[in-house]
Structure formats: structure tokens, C-alpha cells
PAGUVO-298797 format. One record per residue: z, y, x of N, C-alpha, C in turn. Coordinates in steps of 0.001 Angstrom, whole numbers, padded with zeros to 6 digits, always signed. Each point is the difference from the previous one (the first is absolute). Example, Ala and Ser with C-alpha at 12.3 -4.5 7.8 and 13.67 -1.06 7.14 Angstrom:
+007800-005690+013190+000000+001190-000890+000000+001200+000900
-000720+001050-000350+000060+001190+000820+000730+001090-000770
***
This chain:
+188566+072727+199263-001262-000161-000714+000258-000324-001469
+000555-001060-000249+000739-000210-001421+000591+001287-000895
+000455+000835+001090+000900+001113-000745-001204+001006-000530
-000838+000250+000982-000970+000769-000270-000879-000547-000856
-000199-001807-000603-001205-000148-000995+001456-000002-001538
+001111+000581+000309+000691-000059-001542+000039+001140-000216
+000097+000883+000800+000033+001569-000193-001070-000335-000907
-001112+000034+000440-001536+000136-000586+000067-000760-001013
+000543-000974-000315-000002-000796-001423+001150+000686-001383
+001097+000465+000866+000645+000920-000674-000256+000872-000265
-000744+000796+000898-000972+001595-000975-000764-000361-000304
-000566-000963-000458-001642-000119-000564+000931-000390-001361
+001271-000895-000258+000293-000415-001610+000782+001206-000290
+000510+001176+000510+000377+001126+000296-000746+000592-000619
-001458+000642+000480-000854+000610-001106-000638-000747-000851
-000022-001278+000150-000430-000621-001525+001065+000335-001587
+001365-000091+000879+000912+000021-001062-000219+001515-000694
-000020+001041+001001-000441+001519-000454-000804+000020-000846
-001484-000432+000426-001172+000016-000723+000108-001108-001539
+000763-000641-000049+000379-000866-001387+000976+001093-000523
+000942+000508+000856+001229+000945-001165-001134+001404-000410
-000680+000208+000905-000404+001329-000442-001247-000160-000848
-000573-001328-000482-001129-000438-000817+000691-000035-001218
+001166-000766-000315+000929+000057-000969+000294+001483-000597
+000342+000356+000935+000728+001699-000344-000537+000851-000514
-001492-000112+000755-001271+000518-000613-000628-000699-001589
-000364-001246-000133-000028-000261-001356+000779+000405-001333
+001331-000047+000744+001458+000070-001223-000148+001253-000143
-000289+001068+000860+000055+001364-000360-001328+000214-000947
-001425-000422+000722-000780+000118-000977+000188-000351-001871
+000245-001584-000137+000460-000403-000967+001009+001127-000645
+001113+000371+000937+000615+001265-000664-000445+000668-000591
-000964+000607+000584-000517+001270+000038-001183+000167-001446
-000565-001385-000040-000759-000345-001030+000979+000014-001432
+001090-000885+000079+000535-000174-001085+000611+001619-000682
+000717+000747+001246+000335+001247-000267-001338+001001-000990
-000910-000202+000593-001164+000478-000608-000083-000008-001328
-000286-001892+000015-000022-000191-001816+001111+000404-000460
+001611-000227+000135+001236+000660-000511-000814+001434-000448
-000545+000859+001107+000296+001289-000445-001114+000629-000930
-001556-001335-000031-000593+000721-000678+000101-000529-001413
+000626-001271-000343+000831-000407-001096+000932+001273-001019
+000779+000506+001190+001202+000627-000819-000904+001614-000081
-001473+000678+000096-000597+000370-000014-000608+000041-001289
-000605-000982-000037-000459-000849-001289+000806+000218-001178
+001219-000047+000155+000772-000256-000900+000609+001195-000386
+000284+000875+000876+000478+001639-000441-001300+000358-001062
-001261-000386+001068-001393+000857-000818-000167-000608-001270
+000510-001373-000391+000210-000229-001357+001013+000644-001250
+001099-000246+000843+001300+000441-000455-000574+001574-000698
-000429+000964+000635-000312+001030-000013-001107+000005-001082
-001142-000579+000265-000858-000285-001629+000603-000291-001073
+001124-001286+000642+000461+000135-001907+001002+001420-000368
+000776+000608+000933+000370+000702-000189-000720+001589-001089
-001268+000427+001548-001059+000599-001000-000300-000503-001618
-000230-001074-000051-000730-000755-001251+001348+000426-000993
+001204-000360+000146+001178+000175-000957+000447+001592-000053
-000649+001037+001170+000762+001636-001038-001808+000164-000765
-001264-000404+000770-000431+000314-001164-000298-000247-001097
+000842-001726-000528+000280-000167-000918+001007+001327-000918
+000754-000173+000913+001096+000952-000831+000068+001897+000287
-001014+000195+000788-000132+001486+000105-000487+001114-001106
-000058+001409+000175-000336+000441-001268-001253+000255-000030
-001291+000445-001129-000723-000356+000094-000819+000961-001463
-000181+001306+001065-000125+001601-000854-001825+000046-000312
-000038+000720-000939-001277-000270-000334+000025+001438-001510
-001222+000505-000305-000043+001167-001043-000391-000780-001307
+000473+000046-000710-000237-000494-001593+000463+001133-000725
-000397-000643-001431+000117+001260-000813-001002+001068-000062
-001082-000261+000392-000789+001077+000455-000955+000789-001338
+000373+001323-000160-000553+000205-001579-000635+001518+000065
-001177+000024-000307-000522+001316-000076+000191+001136-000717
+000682+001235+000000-000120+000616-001123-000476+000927-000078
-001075+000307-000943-001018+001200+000061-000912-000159-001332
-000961+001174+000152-000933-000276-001255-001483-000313+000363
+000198-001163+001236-001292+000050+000335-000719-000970-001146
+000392-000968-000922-000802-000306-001394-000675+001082-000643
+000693+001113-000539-000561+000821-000884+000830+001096+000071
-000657+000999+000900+000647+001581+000288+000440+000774-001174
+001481+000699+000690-000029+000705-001266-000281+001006+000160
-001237+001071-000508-000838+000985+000507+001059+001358+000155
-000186+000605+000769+000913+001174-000153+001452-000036+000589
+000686-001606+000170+001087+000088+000382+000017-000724+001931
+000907+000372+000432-000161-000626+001343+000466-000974+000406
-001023-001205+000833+000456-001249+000270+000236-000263+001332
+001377-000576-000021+000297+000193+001382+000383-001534+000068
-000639-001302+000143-000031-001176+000000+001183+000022+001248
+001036-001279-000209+001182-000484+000767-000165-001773-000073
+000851-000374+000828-000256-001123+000136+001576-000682+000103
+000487-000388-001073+001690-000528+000103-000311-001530+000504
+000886-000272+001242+000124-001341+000543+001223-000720-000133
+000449-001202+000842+000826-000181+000522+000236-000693+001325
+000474-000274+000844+000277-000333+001139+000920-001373-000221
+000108-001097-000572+000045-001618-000255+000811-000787+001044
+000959-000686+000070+000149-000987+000755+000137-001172-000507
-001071-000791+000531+000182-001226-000554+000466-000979+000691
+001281-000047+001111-000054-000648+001179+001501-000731-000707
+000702-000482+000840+001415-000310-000023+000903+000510+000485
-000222+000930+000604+001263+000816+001004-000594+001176-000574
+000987+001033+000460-000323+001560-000416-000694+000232+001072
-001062+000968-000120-000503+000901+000869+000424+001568+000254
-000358+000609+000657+000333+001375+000727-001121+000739+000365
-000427+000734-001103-001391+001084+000407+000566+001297+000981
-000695-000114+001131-000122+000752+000866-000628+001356-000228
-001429-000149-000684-000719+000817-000179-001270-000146-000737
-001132+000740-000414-000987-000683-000710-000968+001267-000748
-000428+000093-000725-001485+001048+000110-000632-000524-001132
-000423+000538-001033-001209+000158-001205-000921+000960-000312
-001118+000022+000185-001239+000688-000551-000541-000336-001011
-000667+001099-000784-000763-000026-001102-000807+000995+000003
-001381-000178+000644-001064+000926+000530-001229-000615-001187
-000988+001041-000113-001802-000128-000834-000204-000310+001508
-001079-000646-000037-001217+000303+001142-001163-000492-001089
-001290+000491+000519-001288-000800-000401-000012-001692+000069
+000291-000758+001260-000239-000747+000073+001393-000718+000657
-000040-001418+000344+000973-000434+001337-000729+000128+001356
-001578+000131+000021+000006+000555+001208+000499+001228+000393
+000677+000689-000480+000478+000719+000283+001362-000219+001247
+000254-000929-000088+001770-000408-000097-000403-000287+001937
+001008+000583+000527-000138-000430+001490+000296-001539+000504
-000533-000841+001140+000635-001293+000118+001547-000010-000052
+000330+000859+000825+002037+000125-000281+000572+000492-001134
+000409-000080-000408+000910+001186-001352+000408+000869+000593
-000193+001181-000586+000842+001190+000317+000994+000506-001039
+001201-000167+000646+001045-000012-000980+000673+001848-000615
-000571+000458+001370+000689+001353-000335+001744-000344+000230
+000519+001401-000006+001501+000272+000007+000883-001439-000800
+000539-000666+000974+000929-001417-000246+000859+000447-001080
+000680-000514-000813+001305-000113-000930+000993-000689+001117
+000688+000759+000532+001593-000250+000858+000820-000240-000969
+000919-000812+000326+001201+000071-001079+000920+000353+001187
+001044+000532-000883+001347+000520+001336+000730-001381+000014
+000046-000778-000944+000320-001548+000117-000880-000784-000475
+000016-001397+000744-000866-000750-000655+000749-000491-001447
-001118-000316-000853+000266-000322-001625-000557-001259+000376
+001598-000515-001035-000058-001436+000076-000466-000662-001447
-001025-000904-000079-000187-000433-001403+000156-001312+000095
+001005-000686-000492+000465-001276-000755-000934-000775-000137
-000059-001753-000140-001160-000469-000333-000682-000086-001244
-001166-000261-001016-000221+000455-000882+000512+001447-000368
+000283+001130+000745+000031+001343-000666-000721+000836+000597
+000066+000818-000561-001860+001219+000160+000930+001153-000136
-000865+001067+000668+000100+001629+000417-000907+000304-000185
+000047+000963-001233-001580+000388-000853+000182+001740+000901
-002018+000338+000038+000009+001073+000457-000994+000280-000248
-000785+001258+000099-000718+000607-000401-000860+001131+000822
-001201+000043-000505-000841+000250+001463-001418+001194-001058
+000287+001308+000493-001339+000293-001201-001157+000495+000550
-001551+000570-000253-000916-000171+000183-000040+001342+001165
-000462-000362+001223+000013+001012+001215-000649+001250-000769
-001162-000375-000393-000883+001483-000530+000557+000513-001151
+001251-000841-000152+000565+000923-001659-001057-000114-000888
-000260+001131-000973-000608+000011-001000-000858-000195-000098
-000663-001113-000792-001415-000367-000079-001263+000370-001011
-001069+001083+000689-000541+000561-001259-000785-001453-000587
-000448+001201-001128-001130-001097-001222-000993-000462+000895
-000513+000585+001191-001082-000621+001025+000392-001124+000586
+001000+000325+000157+000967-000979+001494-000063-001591-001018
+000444+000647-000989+000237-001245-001096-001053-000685-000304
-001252+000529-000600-001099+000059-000284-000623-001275+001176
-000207+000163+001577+000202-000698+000933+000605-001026+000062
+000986-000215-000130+001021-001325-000175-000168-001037-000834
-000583+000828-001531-000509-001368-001189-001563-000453+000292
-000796+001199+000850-001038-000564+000291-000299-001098+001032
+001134-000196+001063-000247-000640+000813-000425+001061+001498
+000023+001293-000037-000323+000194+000976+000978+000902+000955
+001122-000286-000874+001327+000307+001122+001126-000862-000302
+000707-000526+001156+001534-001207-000342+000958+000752+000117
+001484-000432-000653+000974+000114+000329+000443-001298+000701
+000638+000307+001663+000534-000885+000753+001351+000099+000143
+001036-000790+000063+001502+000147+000053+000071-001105+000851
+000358+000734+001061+000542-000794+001757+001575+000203+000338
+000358-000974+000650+001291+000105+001024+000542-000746+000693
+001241+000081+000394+000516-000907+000441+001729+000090+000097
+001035-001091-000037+001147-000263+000101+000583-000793+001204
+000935+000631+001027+000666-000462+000975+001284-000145-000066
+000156-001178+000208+001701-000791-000194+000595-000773+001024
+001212-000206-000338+000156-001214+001002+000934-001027-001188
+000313-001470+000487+000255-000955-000674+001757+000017+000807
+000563-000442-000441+001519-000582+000563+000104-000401+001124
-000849-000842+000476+000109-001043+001583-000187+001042+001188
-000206+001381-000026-000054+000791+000721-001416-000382+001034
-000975-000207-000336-001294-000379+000265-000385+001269-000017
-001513-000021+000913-000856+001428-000182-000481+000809-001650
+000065+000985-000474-000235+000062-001153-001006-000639-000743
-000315-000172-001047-001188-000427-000730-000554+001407-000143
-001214-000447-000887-000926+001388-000397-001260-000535-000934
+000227+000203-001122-001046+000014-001472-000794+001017-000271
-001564-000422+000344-001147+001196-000088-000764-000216-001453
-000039+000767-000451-001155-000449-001167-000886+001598-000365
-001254-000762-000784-001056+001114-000336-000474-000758-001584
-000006+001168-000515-000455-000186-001628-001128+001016-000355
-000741-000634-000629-001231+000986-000287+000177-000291-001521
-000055+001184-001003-000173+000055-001296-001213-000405-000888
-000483-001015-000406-001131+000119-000466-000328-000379-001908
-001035+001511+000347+000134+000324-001212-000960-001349-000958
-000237+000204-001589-000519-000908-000644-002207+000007+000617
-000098-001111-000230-001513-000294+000339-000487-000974-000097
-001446-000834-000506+000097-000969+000232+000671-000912-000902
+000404-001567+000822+000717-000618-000902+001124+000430-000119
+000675+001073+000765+001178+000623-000039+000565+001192-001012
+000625-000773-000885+000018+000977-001328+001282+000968+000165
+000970-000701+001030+001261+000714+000194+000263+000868+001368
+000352+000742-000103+000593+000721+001320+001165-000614+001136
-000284-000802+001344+001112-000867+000438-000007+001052+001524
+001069-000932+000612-000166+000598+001398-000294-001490+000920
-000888+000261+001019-000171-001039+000655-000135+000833+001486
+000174-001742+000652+000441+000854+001500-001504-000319+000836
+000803+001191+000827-001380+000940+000753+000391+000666+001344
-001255+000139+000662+000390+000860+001171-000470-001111+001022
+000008+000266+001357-000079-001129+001487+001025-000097+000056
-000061-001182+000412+001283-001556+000026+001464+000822+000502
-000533+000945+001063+001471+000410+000482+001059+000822-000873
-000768+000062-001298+000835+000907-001383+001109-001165-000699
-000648-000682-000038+000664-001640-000671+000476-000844+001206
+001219-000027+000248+000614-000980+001283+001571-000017-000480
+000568-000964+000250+001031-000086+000062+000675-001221+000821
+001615+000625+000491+000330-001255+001489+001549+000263-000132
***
């Protein structure tokens, strides 16, 4: 009888002892399991920082293409009657970044229309400028180029239109590069509308024009 009430006292502290190791085992793993967590969403944290400042420091120092120089040449002031004007538009292609850049490719127009409603929401660039290599421009140095009027020659009407206000010259494009860090390329859009004297406007400037998606740059 004795033997049989220790059996029973021995398996009963038998699974108590179980049920204490495996309450333990179970907490410590949880606690594990928790701390592992924060470890991993810590060192998470910290790449996704690492990585911002990283971003933040090439585009400190990346290149950083853009069209300047932008100069009209034609006789849309005062025609010269009889001779033919074939208005051009000499640019340059700019880096103002810290590292050299690498133009991929890139596109200039110099179209009349009546108006900018004219102008579609997308740009239409027409036939790309490929280079068989990309051209590399230095920081502070420019690649001047030149872009002339789609309709060519512009009669005394066409002209006539333009000082009145009731036709623009628009000069659109865009430049695709890439920067050093081997990142996705960049790409510089811009739109310029010519406008003539009027108003309080005694001089002939270019100001920019077109829907937003003409003017972007990333």
C-alpha cells in the first residue's frame, strides 16, 4: 500500500517537474524569440538608415544635367524681307553635379504652333538621338548643340503671327544619363515657349511652358 501511495506521489512531482521545465522552456524560447525579433527589426532599421544616408551622399555628389545656354536665332524682331529665315536654337546640355555624368540619349524640338494647347499631355519626342557611346560631360562642363526650326523657313506671314501673338515658337526635350554609382539612369525634361515683346514686356525671353510632364527631372 505504501509502495503504491509513492508511486503516485512520485508521478504526480514527476509531472509537476515536466510542467515547471516545459513552462520555463516555453517562456525562455518566447523571450527568445521576442528579443530575436527586436535584434532583427533593429538591424533592419539600421540598413534602412544606413542606406538613406547612403542615397542622401551620391545625391549629394551625383551629376546633375540640365539645358542652359538657350539662345534663339532668327529674325523674328524684324524680318529681313526677301531673305529666308530659318530660326535655330543653339543650347547646351550643363552639368552642374560633382561627378561626371554619361548621356545615354536625349531629343530637341523647335516647332510654331498657334497655341500650347496645342501641345499633347505627353511629349512627343519623335526619332531619339542614340549615341554609339555614351558622352561623358565633366562637372561644370557643357555640350553645346543645336536644334533648327521643324517647318524650316519662315514666311513674312508665319512671322507676321509670331510678333502678333497669334503663333509661338516652342523648344521641348529631353536628356538621359546615368551618374557613376551605377543607379537607374536620370532623365531632364524641359519645355520653353518664346515670348515675344507685349505689355509690360519690352524684351523677347523664353519662359517655361507646356503640362507638367514637359518640365520633370529625377
Amino acid at each position: 500500500m505504501l509502495t503504491a501511495w509513492l508511486t503516485v506521489i512520485f508521478s504526480a512531482l514527476l509531472v509537476a517537474a515536466n510542467i515547471a521545465l516545459w513552462w520555463t522552456t516555453n517562456n525562455s524560447a518566447k523571450r527568445q524569440s521576442r528579443e530575436m525579433q527586436e535584434s532583427n527589426a533593429a538591424a533592419v532599421r539600421a540598413a534602412a538608415a544606413m542606406e538613406r544616408s547612403a542615397d542622401s551622399w551620391m545625391d549629394a555628389e551625383r551629376a546633375w544635367i540640365f539645358f542652359t545656354d538657350v539662345s534663339l536665332i532668327s529674325e523674328l524682331q524684324a524680318s529681313m524681307v526677301g531673305l529666308p529665315n530659318v530660326p535655330r536654337v543653339d543650347f547646351s546640355w550643363t552639368n552642374f553635379g560633382r561627378t561626371a555624368g554619361l548621356i545615354i540619349n536625349g531629343k530637341a524640338r523647335l516647332i510654331k504652333i498657334k497655341s500650347q494647347s496645342e501641345l499633347p499631355e505627353q511629349p512627343v519626342y519623335g526619332d531619339i538621338w542614340n549615341f554609339k557611346q555614351e558622352v561623358p560631360i565633366l562637372p561644370n562642363n557643357k555640350r553645346p548643340e543645336q536644334v533648327v526650326l521643324e517647318q524650316s523657313i519662315l514666311t513674312e506671314d508665319e512671322l507676321r503671327e509670331i510678333q502678333t501673338h497669334k503663333a509661338i515658337i516652342v523648344f521641348f526635350g529631353f536628356v538621359k544619363y546615368r551618374d557613376i554609382f551605377s543607379r537607374p539612369p536620370h532623365e531632364t525634361r524641359f519645355c520653353l515657349v518664346y515670348q515675344m515683346p507685349g505689355g509690360f514686356n519690352h524684351a523677347p525671353q523664353w519662359i517655361y511652358g507646356g503640362p507638367p510632364s514637359y518640365n520633370q527631372q529625377t
